[in-house]
C-alpha positions in Angstrom: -16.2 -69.9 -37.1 -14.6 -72.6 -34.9 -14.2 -69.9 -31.9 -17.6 -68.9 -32.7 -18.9 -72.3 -31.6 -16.5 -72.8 -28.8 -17.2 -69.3 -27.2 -21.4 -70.3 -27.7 -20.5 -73.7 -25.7 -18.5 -72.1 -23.2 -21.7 -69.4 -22.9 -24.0 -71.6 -21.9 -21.9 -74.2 -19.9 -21.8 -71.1 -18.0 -25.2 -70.2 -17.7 -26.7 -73.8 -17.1 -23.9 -73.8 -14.3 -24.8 -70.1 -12.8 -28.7 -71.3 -12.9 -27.6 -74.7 -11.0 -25.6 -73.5 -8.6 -27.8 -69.8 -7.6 -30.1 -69.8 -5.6 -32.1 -66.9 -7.2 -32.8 -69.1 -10.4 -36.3 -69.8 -10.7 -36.7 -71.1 -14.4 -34.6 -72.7 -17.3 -36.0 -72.9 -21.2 -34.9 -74.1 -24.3 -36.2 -72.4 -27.4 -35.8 -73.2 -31.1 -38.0 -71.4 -34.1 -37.9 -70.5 -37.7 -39.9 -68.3 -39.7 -39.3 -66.0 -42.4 -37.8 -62.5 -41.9 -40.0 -59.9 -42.3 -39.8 -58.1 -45.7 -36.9 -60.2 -47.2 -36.9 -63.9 -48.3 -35.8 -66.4 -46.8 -36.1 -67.7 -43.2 -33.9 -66.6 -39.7 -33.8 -69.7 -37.5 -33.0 -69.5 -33.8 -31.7 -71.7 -30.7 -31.7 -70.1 -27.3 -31.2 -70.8 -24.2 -33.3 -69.0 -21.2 -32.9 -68.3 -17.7 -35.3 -66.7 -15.2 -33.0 -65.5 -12.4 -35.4 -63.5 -10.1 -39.4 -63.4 -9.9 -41.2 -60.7 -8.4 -44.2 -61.6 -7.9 -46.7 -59.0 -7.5 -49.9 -60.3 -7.5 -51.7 -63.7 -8.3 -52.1 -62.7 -12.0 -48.7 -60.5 -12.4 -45.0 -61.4 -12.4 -41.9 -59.3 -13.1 -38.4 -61.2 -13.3 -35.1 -60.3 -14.4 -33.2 -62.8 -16.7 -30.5 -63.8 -19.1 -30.5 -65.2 -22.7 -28.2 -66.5 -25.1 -29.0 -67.0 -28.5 -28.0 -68.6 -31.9 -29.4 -67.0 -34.8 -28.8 -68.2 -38.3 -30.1 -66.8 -41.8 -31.0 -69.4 -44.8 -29.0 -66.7 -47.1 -25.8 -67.0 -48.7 -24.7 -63.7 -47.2 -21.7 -63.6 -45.0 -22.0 -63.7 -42.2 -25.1 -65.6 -41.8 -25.3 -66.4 -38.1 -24.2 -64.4 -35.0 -24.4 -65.1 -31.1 -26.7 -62.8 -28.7 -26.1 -62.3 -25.0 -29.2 -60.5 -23.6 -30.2 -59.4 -19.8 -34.3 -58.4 -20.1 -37.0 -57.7 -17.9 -39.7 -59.4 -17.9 -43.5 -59.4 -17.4 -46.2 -62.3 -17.2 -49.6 -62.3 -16.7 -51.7 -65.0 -15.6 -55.2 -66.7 -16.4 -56.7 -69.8 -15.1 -59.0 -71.0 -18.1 -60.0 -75.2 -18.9 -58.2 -76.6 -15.8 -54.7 -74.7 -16.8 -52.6 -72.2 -15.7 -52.2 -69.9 -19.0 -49.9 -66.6 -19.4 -48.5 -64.0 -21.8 -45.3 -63.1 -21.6 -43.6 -59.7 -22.8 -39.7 -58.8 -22.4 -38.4 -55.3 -23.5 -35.7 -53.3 -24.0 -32.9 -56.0 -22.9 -29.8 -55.3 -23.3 -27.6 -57.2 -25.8 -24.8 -57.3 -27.5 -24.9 -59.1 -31.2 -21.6 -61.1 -32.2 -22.1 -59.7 -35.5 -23.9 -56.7 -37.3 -25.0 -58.0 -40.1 -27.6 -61.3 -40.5 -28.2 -62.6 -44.2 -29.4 -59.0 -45.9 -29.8 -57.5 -42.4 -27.8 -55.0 -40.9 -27.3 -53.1 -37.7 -24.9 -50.1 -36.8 -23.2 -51.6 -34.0 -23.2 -54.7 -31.7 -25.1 -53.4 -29.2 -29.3 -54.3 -29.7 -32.2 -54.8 -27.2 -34.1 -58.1 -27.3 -37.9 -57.7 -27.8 -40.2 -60.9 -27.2 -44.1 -61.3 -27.1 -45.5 -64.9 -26.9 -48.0 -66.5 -24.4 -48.2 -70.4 -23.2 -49.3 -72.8 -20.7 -48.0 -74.3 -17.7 -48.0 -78.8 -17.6 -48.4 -81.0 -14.8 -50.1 -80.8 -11.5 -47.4 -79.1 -9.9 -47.1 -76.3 -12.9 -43.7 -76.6 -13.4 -43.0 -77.3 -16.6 -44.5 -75.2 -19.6 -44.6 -74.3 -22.8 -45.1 -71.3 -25.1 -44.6 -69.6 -28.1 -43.4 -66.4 -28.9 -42.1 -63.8 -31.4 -38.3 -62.3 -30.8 -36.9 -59.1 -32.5 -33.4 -57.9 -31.9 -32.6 -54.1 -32.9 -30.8 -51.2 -31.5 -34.0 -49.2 -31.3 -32.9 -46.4 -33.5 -29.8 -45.3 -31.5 -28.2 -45.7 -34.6 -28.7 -46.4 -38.3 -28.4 -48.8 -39.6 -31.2 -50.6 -37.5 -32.7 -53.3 -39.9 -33.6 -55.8 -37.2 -33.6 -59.2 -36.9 -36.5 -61.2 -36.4 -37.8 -65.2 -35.6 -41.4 -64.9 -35.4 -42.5 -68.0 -34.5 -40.1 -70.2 -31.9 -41.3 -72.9 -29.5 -40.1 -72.7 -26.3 -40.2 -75.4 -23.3 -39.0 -74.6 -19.7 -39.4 -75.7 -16.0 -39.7 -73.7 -12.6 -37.4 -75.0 -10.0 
């Protein structure tokens, strides 16, 4: 468990200090969110940390990017084990609105790539350690320079039925904050 914890410090030491030092980072967030897991009961919690390293942007109200994620995942079970580590690359795509004097937009990343420290969370269980990180959430941009924002989402991990098992694991509701550099 120690190495666990080490390896997830180490992770995002080395993120924060690919984001700082590229010049094709455009965005940094910090999530965290708990919610009941789907058909079973008790709660999946999450901590994650998000990085936007490329925007395409292809219009005024559409934006495709390319980013990293890693993320802690815990289960309020006494199953063992009952927390793992994703690393996920994922495309993504916003789309924007401008409604009451914001900036607003929906976000949707699919099919991401990921591998899952371990395959099993609380009563969940998937076939292998490679998954793909789903997320569907929408927020709003702060400030007069729109910069900073915030949004909530839904995030799913599976393996998209390469493979069965492929229970899923899920944090539907997390709060995210982030700024643009």
């Amino acid at each position: 468990m120690v190495n666990k914890y080490r390896s997830l410090r180490t992770l995002l030491a080395l993120v924060v200090s690919i984001v700082s030092t590229s010049s094709y980072a455009v965005e940094l967030a910090i999530s965290a969110g708990i919610a009941p897991q789907p058909d079973e009961s008790y709660n999946n919690s999450l901590l994650a940390l998000d990085a936007i390293l490329f925007d395409w942007q292809r219009s005024s109200v559409q934006t495709l990017s390319l980013g990293t994620s890693v993320t802690y995942l815990k289960a309020d079970t006494t199953a063992n084990p009952d927390d793992l580590i994703a690393l996920s690359v994922f495309p993504e795509l916003k789309l924007f609105a401008e409604r009451f004097d914001r900036r607003w937009f929906f976000q949707v990343r699919a099919l991401g790539p990921t591998w899952i420290s371990e395959k099993h969370l609380g009563k969940r269980e998937q076939a292998m350690h490679f998954a793909f990180l789903a997320q569907v959430g929408g927020g709003m941009y702060l400030g007069a320079s729109n910069r900073g924002y915030i949004n909530v989402y839904y995030r799913h991990f599976s393996n998209a039925n390469l493979k069965k098992p492929n229970d899923g694991f899920d944090v539907p509701f997390n709060l995210s904050f982030g700024y643009r550099f």
